[in-house]
SEDOVO-533278 format. One record per residue (C-alpha): residue in one letter; chain; x, y, z. Coordinates in steps of 0.05 Angstrom, whole numbers, plus 5000, padded with zeros to 4 digits. Layout:
! residues N
aa,ch,x,y,z
A,A,X,Y,Z $
...
! end
This chain:
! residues 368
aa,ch,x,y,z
X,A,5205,3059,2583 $
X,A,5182,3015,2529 $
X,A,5135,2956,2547 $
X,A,5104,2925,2489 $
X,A,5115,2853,2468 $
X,A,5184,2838,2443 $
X,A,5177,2806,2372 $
X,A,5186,2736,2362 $
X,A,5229,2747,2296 $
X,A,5312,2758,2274 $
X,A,5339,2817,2279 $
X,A,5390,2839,2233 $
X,A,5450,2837,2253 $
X,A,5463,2773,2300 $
X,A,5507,2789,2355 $
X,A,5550,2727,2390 $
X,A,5554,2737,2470 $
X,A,5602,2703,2505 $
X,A,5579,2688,2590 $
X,A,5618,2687,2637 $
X,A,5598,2640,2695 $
X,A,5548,2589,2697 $
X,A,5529,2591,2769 $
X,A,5456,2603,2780 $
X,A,5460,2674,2754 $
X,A,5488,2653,2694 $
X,A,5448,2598,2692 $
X,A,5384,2612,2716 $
X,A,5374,2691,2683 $
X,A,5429,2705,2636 $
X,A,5424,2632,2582 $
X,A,5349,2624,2586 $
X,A,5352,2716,2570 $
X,A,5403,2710,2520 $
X,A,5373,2654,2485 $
X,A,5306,2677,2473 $
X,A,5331,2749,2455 $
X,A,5308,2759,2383 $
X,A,5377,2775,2352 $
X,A,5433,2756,2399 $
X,A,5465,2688,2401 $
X,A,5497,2651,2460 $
X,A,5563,2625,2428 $
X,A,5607,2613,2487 $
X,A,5600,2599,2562 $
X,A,5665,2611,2603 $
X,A,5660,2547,2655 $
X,A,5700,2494,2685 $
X,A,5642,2448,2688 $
X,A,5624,2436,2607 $
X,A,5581,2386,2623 $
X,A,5538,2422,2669 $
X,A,5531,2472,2613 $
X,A,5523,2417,2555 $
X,A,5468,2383,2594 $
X,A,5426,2454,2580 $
X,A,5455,2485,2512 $
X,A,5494,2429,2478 $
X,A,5510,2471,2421 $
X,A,5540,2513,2458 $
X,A,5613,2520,2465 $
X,A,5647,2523,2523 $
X,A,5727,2553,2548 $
X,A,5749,2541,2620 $
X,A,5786,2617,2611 $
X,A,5757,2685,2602 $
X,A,5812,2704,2560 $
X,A,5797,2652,2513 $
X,A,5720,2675,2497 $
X,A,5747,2751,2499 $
X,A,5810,2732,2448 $
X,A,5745,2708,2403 $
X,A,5743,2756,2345 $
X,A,5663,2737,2337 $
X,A,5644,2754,2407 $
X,A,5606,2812,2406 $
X,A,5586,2824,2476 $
X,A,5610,2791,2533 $
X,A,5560,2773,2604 $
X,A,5585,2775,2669 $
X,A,5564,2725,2720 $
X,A,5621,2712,2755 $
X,A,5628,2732,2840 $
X,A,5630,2803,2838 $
X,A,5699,2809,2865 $
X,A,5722,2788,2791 $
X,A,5671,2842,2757 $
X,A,5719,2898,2748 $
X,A,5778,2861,2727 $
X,A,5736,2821,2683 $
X,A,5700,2879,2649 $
X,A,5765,2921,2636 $
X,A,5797,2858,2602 $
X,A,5735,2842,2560 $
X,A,5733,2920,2536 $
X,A,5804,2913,2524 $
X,A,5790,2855,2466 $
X,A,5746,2908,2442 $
X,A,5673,2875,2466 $
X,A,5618,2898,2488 $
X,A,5600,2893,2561 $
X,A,5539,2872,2610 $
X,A,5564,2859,2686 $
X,A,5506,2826,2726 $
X,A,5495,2874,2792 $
X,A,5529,2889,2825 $
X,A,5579,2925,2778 $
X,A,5632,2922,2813 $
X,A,5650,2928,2893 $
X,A,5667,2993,2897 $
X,A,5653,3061,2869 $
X,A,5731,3067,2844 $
X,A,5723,3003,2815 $
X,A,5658,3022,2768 $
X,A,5692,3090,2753 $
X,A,5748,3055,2717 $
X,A,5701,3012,2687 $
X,A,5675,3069,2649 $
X,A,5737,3097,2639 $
X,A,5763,3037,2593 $
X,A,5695,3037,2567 $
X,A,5699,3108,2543 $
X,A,5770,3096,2513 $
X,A,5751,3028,2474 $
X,A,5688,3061,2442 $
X,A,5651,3006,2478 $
X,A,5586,2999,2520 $
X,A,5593,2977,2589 $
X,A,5522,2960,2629 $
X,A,5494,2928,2688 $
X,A,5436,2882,2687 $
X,A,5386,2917,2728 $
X,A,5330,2870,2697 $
X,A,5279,2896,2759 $
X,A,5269,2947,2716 $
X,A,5214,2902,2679 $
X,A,5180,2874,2743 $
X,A,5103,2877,2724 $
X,A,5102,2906,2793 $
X,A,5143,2966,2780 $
X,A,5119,2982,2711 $
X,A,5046,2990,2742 $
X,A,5072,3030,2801 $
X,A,5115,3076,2743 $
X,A,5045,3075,2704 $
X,A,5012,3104,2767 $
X,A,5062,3148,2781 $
X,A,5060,3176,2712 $
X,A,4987,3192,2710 $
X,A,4986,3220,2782 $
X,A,4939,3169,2802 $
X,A,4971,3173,2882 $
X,A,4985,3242,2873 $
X,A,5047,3280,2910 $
X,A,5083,3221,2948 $
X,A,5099,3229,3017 $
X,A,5123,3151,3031 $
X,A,5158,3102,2988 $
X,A,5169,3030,3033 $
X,A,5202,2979,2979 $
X,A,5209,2906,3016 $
X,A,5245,2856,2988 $
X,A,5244,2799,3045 $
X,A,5268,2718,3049 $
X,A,5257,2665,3101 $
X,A,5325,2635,3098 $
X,A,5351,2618,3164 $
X,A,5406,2576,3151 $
X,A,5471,2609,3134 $
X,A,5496,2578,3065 $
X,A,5564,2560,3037 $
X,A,5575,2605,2980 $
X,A,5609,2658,2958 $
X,A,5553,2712,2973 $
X,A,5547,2704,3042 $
X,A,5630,2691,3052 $
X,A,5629,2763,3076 $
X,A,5689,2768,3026 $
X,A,5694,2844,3000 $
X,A,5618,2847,2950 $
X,A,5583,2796,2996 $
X,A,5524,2812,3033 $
X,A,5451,2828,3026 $
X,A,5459,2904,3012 $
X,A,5509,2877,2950 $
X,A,5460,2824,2927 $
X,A,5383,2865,2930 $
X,A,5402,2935,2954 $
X,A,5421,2943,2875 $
X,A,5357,2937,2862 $
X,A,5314,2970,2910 $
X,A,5367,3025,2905 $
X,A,5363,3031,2823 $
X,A,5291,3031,2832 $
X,A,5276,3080,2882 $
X,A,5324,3126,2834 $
X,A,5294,3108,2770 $
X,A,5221,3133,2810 $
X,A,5252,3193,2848 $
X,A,5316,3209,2832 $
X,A,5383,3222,2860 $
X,A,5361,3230,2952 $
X,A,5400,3282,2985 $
X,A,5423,3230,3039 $
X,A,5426,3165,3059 $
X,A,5423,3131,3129 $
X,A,5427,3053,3139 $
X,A,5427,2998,3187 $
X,A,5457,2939,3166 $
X,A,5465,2872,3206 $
X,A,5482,2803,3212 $
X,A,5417,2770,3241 $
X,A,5431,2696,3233 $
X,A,5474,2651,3269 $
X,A,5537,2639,3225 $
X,A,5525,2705,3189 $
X,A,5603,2731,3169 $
X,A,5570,2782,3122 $
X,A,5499,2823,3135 $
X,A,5438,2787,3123 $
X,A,5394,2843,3140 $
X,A,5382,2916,3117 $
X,A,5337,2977,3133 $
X,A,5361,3045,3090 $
X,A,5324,3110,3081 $
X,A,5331,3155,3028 $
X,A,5324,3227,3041 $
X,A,5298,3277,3004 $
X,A,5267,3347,3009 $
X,A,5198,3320,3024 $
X,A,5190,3243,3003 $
X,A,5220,3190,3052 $
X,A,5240,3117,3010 $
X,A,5247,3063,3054 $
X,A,5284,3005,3027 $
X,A,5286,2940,3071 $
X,A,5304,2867,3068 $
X,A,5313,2809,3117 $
X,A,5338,2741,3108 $
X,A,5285,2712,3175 $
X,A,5222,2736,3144 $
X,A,5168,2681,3144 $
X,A,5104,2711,3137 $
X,A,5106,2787,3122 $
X,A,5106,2782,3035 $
X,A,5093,2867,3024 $
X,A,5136,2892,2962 $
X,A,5112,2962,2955 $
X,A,5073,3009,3004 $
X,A,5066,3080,2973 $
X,A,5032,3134,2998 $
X,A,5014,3203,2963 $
X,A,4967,3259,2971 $
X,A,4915,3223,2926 $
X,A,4915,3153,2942 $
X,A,4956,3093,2972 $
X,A,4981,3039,2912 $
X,A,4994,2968,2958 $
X,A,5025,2910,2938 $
X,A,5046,2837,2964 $
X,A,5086,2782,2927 $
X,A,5140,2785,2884 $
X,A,5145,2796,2804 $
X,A,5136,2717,2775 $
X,A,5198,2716,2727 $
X,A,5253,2693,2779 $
X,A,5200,2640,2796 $
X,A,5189,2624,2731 $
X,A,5261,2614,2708 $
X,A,5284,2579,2770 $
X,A,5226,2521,2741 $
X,A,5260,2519,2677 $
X,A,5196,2556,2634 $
X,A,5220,2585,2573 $
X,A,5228,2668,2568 $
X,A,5168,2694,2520 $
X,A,5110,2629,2529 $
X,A,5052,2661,2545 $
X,A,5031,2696,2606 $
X,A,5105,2708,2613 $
X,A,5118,2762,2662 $
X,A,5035,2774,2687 $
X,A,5034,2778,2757 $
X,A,4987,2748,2791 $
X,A,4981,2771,2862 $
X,A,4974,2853,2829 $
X,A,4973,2906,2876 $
X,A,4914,2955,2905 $
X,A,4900,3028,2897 $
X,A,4864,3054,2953 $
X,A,4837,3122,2936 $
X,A,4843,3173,2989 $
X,A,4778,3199,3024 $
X,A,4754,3265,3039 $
X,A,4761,3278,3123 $
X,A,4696,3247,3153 $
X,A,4679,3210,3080 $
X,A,4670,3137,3071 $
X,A,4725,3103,3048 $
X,A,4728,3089,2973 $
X,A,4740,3014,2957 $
X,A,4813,2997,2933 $
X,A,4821,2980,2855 $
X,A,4860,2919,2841 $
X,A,4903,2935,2775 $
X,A,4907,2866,2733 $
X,A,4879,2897,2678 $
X,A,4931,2951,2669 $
X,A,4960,2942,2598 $
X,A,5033,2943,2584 $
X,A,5056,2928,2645 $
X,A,5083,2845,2644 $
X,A,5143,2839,2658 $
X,A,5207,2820,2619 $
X,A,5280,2815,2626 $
X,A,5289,2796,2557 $
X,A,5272,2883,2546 $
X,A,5346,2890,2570 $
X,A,5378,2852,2521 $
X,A,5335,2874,2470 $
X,A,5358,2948,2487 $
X,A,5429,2926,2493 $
X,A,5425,2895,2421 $
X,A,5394,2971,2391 $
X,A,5446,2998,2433 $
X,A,5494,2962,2396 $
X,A,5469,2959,2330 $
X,A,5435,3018,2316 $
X,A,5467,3073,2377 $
X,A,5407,3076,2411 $
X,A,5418,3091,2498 $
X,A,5434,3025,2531 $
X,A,5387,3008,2581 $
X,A,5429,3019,2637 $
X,A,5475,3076,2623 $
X,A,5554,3075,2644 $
X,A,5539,3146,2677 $
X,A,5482,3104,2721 $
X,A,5523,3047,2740 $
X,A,5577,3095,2771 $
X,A,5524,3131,2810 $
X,A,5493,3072,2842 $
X,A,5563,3042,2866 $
X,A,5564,3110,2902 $
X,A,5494,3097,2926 $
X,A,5523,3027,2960 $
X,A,5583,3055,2990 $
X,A,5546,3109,3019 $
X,A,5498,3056,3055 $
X,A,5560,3020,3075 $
X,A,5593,3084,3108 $
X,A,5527,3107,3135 $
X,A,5525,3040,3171 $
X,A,5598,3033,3195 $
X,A,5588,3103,3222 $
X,A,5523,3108,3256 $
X,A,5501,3170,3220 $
X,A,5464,3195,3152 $
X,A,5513,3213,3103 $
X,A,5489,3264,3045 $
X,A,5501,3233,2976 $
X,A,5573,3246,2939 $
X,A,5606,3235,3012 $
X,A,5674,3206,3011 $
X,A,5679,3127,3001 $
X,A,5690,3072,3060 $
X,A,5767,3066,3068 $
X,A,5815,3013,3109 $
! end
């Protein structure tokens, strides 16, 4: 995976992008992204609140219908931020005006869903992606780098945390418990495409999911393992979480890599900073290697790794990809084939957890 500075420059050709949605993925990630992505231009936002959108991007124009942005003959990609119950439908349309297609995560709600997706891409000659932009946490590009360069050795434990302290149930769509609602929906995409992008496909899957909070109609809790022949990946979040903070525990046969706090970039764009200013993306609680010790040795002091290059993070690296995807048939940073197999991934947590039992990946869907 690339990780060097994206250019500050035009590239050649300019690609329009129409977003749907300007909730706060659309307008906290995918505006701010789009905008300072060398080479693609945010023409159209697809919103019933214009001014809410004019008040950010006031050249921007702005259609109260998908159908109107996809009927554009200058759109070249279309951005999905809508709920995720509308991903699929919205998707198939946009491919169907002959765009190109990024559907924030997750794809869709269900494994048939994301399988037709790719279908109708397939057919329209089209790319269809899913923004898993956790691929370019500074976080996980160091623990790739030490993975890479068998710094921890063979891994035995992979524990991936990604906890919240919100104790109040709130009134949106997410947490409606409506079919794509839920915790495991909302972050299990990305623990999940992480833990595969490190390890691969597991063999099985067993998860506990719950609904913690008072008021909770859809879970608010999770706590999966991935299986595999040796390694054990641990994926966990909870929504009444105060004080705990870990990200990533990993343990191998050479050394433990630790780390607390999350990548800055969500932070960073919730505030309003601008994608690209400097010390975009540096992290600035990095983690710890602690090497591991001969038995009966002293222990060797842990290394913190700020000064790994080519590891800040940056979302903007999707779009860029999507745009040489487009323009020049490179791979698009999240591949159709991908997408499909982590919708599998969810609906085999989902099963595992309605059931009681580990369920070995390519297991029949949740039906009824």
């Amino acid at each position: 995976m690339a990780t060097a500075a994206i250019t500050e420059q035009h590239l050649d050709p300019l690609l329009n992008v129409a977003l749907v949605g300007y909730g706060f993925v659309g307008k906290v990630f995918h505006a701010p992204l789009i905008r300072r992505t060398p080479g693609l231009r945010l023409r159209c936002v697809v919103s019933s609140d214009a001014a809410k959108v004019h008040a950010d991007h006031p050249d921007v124009r702005v259609v109260a219908s998908a159908e109107t942005a996809f009927a554009d003959p200058a759109i070249d990609l279309v951005v999905i931020a809508a709920p995720n119950a509308l991903h699929a439908p919205l998707a198939i349309a946009a491919l169907g005006q002959g765009k190109h297609v990024v559907v924030d995560k997750p794809f869709t709600v269900t494994a048939e869903e994301a399988r037709r997706v790719a279908e109708h891409a397939r057919r329209a000659g089209r790319i269809a992606s899913v923004f898993q932009n956790r691929r370019w946490d500074a976080d996980f590009l160091a623990l790739r780098r030490l993975l890479a360069d068998g710094s921890l050795g063979e891994i035995a434990e992979f524990h991936s945390h990604f906890d919240r302290h919100r104790p109040a149930v709130a009134p949106r769509w997410r947490e409606s418990g409506e079919p794509g609602s839920g915790l495991w929906y909302d972050l299990g995409p990305h623990l999940l495409d992480q833990a595969v992008q490190l390890f691969g496909m597991p063999d099985a899957v067993f998860a506990d999911l719950a609904r913690q909070r008072v008021g909770a109609l859809a879970d608010d809790y999770f706590h999966v393992l991935l299986r595999y022949r040796h390694l054990r990946v641990v994926l966990h979040a909870g929504s009444l979480v105060a004080g705990n903070g870990l990200r990533f525990a990993v343990h191998g046969s050479a050394g433990s890599f630790i780390k607390h706090g999350l990548d800055p970039q969500e932070a960073a764009l919730r505030s309003g900073a601008t994608p690209g200013q400097p010390g975009w993306g540096r992290d600035p609680q990095p983690g710890w290697l602690h090497p591991a010790t001969a038995a009966g040795g002293s222990p060797a002091p842990a290394t913190p790794l700020a000064a790994m290059a080519g590891t800040d993070g940056d979302y903007r690296r999707y779009y860029q990809a999507m745009h040489s995807a487009i323009t020049a048939g490179r791979p698009p940073p999240v591949g159709i084939d991908e997408a499909v197999q982590l919708m599998e991934l969810l609906e085999a947590g989902l099963l595992s957890a309605a059931q009681g039992r580990e369920v070995a990946c390519g297991a029949p869907a949740v039906t009824g």
